[in-house]
C-alpha atoms as one frame of an Amber mdcrd trajectory, in Angstrom:
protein
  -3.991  25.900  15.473  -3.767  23.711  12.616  -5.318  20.129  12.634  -2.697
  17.740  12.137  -1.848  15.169   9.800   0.830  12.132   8.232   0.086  11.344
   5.185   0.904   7.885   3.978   2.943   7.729   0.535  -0.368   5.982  -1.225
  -2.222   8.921  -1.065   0.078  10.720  -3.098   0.359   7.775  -5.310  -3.523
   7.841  -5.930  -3.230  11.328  -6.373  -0.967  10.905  -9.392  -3.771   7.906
 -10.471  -0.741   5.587 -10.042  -2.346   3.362  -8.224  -3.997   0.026  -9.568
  -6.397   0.167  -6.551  -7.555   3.774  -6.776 -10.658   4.259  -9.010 -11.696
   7.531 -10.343 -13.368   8.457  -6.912 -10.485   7.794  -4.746  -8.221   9.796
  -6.774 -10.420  12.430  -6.614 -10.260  12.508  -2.558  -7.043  12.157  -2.825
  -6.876  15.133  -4.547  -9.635  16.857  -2.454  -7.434  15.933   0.537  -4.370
  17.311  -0.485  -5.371  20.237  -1.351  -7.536  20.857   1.800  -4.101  20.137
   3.420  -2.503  22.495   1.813  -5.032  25.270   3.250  -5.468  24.269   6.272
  -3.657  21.324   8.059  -0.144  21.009   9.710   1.905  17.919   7.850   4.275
  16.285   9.883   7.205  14.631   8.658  10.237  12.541  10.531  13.061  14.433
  11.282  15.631  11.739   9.694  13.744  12.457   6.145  12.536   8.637   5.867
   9.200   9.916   4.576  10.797  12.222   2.235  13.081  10.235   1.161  10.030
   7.331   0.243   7.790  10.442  -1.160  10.367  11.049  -3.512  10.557   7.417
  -4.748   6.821   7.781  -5.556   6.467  11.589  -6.450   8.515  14.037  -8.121
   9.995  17.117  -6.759   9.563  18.619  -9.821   5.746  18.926  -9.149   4.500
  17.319 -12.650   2.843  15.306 -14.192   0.162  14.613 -11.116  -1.324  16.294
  -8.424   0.662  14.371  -6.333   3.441  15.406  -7.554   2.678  19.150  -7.105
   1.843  18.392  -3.529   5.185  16.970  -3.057   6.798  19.734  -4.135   4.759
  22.380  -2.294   5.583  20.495   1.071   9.172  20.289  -0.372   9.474  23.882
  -0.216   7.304  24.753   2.907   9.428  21.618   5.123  10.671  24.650   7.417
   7.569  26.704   7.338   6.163  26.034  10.759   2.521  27.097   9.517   2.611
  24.173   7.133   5.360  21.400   8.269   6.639  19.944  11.603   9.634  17.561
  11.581   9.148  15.384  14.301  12.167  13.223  15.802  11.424   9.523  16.202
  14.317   7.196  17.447  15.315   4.266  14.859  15.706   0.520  16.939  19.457
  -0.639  17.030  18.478  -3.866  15.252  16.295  -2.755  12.609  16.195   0.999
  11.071  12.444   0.456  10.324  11.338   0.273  14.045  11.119   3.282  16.226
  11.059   3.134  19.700   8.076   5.419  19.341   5.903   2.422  17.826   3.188
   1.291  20.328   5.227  -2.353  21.803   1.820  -4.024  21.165   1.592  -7.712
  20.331  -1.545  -7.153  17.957   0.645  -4.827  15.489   4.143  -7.083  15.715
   2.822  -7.711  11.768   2.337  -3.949  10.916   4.209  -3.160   7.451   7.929
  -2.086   8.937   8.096   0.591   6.148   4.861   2.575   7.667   6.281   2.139
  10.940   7.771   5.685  10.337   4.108   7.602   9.846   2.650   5.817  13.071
   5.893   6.675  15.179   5.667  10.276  13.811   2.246  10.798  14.623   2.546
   9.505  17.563   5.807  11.052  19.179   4.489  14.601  17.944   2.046  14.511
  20.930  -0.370  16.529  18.511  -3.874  14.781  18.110  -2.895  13.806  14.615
  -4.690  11.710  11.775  -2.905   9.463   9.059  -4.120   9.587   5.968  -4.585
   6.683   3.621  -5.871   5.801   0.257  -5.043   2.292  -0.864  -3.012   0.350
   2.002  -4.656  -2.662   3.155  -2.227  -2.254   6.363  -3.828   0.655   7.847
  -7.058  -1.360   7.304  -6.116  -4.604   9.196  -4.939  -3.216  11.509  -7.028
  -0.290  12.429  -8.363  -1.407  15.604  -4.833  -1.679  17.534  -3.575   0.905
  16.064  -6.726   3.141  17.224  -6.651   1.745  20.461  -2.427   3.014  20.861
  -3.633   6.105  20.186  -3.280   6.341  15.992  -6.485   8.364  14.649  -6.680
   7.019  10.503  -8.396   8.723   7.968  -9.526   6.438   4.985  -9.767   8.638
   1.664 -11.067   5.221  -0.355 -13.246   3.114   2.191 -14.676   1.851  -0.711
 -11.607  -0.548  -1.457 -11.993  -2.152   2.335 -15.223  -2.985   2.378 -14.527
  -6.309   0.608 -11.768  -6.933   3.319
């Protein structure tokens, strides 16, 4: 079985060299990461296409100019291959469509960015032993300890930009 992952929208942002934050090394593990999913890791994506929907405000489904791009594209068209995808439900709060009921109710992440809510709710409702990629979010960062201790494995493609933090 496939090792799973959610990939945060910054990696394919650093994988385009979009980002202001990514040096010439990150975007090159972006890269590297990407395409090792591609070959060999499970992506999983909400149901409700929330991640989609912010991929494609960052990437385009056209698959140029970047490498990020192309990786959007590829996952575009392999969404309903089960070798390569899983859509994963997660259940949207009444009160506020960027809280899932899925998100660990712990007082230490009550700051957590609201808009990667949706990765840490996917990865964990899928029950899979999943990691979350990231390249350039200061979030995952912070708050890496609570969010390790719920039960959210991160993966951080530039460590180099935290070490500072």
């Amino acid at each position: 079985m496939r090792p799973a992952v959610v990939i945060d929208t910054n990696v394919l942002v650093a994988a385009n060299d979009k980002s202001e934050q990514a040096g010439p090394d990150c975007v090159l593990a972006c890269v590297s990461a990407l395409a090792k999913v591609k070959t060999g890791k499970l992506v999983l994506v909400d149901s409700g296409m929330r991640i989609f929907d912010e991929y494609r405000r960052y990437a385009c489904l056209s698959g140029q100019p970047g490498l990020g791009d192309a990786f959007c594209k590829w996952l575009w068209y392999n969404q309903a291959n089960s070798r390569y995808c899983q859509q994963i439900e997660i259940t949207p709060k009444e009160n506020d469509p960027q809280d899932f009921d899925e998100f660990p109710n712990d007082p230490d992440l009550a700051c957590f960015d609201r808009a990667d809510r949706k990765f840490v709710a996917v990865a964990l409702a899928s029950g899979k032993k999943s990691t979350v990629l990231n390249a350039t979010d200061s979030d995952w960062w912070n708050f890496r300890e609570p969010l390790e201790s719920n039960g959210v494995k991160i993966e951080f493609l530039c460590p180099a930009i935290f070490i500072c933090l």
